[in-house]
N, C-alpha and C positions, 0 to 999 in steps of 0.2 A: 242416343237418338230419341228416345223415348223420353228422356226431362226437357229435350229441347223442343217436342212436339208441346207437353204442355205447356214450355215457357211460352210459344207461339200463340197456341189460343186463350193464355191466360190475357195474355198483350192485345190479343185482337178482339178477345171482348171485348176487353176495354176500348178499346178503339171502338167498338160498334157502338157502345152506351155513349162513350166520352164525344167521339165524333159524329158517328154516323146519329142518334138521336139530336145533339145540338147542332146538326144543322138545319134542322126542321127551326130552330128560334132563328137563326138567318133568311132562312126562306120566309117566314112570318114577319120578318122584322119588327122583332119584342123592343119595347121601350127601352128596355135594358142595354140592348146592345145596340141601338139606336145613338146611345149616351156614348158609351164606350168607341163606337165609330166615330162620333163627331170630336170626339177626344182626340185623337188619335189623327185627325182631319183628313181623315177618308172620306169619298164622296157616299151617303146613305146606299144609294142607289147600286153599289156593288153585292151589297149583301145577300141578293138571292143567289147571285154569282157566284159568293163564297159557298153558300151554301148548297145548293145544286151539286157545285165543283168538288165539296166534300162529301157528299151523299153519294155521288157516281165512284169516287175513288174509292169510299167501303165494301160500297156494291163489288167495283170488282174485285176487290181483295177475298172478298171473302166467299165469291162466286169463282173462284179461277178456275175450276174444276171444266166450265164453259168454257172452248175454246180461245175464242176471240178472248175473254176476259183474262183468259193464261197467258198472250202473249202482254195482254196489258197493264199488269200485274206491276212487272217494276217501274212503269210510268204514271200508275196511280200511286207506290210511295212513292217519287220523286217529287211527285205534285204535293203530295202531303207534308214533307221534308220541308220546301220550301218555303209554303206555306206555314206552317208553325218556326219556322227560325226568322221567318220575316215578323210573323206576329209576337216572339220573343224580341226582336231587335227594336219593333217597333214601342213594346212597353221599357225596354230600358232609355231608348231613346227620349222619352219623354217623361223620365223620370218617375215613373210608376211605384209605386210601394212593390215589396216582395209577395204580400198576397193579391195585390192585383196582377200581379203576372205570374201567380202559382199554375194556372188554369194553362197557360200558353204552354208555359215549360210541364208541365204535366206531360200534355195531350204530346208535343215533340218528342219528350223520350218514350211513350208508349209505341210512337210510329217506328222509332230507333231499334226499340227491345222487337216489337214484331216484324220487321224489316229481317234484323240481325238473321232472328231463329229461324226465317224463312228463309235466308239465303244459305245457313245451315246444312237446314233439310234439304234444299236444291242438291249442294253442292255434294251433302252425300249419298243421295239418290243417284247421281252421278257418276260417282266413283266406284 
């Protein structure tokens, strides 16, 4: 239980840094990713969207301790799930080099590993 709790918040830092800081460059909308959206032929205008949408989902991850936020806990990784396997589908789709889509597939399996160890620790809290 105890390697799995650190697997958990090893994962969910990273999540915090990986996610929860870059979405503040969404909510900004950095040139950077400005380029990379038009790429990808997304309309600009979603990116605060994204970005919000992944800043609330950390929030609650990492707040569940708050009620409300516990029950929403597995609707914020589902959101992030999808969200990163659309943004991995979307760089193969379009034929991306492997380091432009290292960041996509990064951030996806961090959600995976801190998901996993979370449903762990649920499941043997539980029992």
């Amino acid at each position: 239980m105890k390697k799995t709790k650190i697997i958990y918040w090893i994962a969910t830092g990273l999540m915090i840094a990986v996610i929860g800081l870059g979405s503040f460059a969404d909510i900004f909308m950095i040139d950077a990713l400005k380029q990379t959206i038009t790429q990808h032929r997304f309309p600009i205008h979603f990116l605060p969207f994204f970005g919000i949408a992944k800043l609330l989902a950390v929030v609650v991850i990492v707040f569940s301790k708050v009620p409300l936020f516990h029950k929403l806990k597995l609707s914020a990784y589902v959101g992030l799930f999808w969200y990163f396997a659309g943004a991995v589908y979307s760089h193969i789709a379009i034929g991306d080099s492997i380091e432009a889509s290292m960041g996509a597939v990064f951030a996806f399996i961090i959600v995976l590993v801190s998901y996993y160890a979370w449903y762990q620790m649920e499941k043997n809290r539980v029992e």
